[in-house]
C-alpha positions, 0 to 999 in steps of 0.5 A, a space after each residue: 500500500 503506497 504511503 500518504 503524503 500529510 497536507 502540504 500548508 502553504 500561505 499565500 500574502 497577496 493582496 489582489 484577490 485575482 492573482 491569490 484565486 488564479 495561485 490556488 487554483 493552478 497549486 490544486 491543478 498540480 498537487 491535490 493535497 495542499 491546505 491553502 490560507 490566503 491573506 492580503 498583507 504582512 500584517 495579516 500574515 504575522 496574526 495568522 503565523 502568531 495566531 493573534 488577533 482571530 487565527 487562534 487556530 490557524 496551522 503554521 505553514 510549510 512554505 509562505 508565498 509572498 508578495 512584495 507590493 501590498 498596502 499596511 506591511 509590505 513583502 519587505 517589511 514582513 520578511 524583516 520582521 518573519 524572520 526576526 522571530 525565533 519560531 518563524 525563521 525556519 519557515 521557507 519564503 517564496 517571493 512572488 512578485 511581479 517585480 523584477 527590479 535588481 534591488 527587490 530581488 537583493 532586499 528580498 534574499 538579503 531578507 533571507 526570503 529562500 527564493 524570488 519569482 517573478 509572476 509570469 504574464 500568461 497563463 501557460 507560463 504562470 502553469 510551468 512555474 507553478 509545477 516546478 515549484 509544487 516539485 521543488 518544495 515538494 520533493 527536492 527539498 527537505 524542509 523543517 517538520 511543523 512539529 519542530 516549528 511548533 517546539 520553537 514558537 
């Protein structure tokens, strides 16, 4: 009997609805077994990540995709703040972004974001990227377990 894989957790920090339905549709088309959580800014993700302010309950991800341009708390400023904090450091962040200015790119890394995507503009593209990162995340890399995480927070 082949051995099940748990739920894959991913957040997704995107601000514009079109783009956040558009990534969870084609993350379902290339892995059915993921647990999906959308919020529209930083701000919203470090509640969520900190379980504050009505996300008592919510699981803490195995990747974050982030993007960098959202009112409140930047992409930026998410990441500089997610990662100065013990029980978040270990927690993958994929920028998604549809800049493809040199210095995000150097703030994202300099940040510790684990990798920079930018969004492609056609459908077709935006499929490709999204199974090369459905293999990469889930099956090239190893990645902290959530119970470790969980000990840390």
């Amino acid at each position: 009997m082949p051995m099940s894989r748990a739920p894959f957790t991913v957040l997704l920090v995107e601000d514009e609805l079109a783009d956040a339905l558009m990534f969870q549709e084609m993350l379902e088309e290339v892995s059915a077994d993921v647990a999906f959580h959308h919020v529209i800014n930083g701000q919203e993700a470090l509640q969520f990540l900190t379980r504050a302010d009505g996300y008592a309950s919510a699981p803490l991800p195995h990747l974050i995709v982030l993007d960098l341009n959202m009112p409140v708390m930047n992409g930026h400023e998410f990441l500089r703040r997610a990662k100065g904090l013990d029980g978040l450091r270990s927690i993958p962040v994929l920028v998604l972004s549809t800049s493809n200015d040199p210095d995000d790119i150097h703030r994202s890394y300099d940040a510790q974001a684990s990798g920079y995507v930018v969004k492609p503009s056609n459908y077709a593209e935006y499929a490709r990227i999204m199974a090369t990162i459905e293999a990469y995340w889930r099956g090239v890399v190893r990645l902290p377990t959530l119970a470790d995480l969980t000990l840390r927070t």
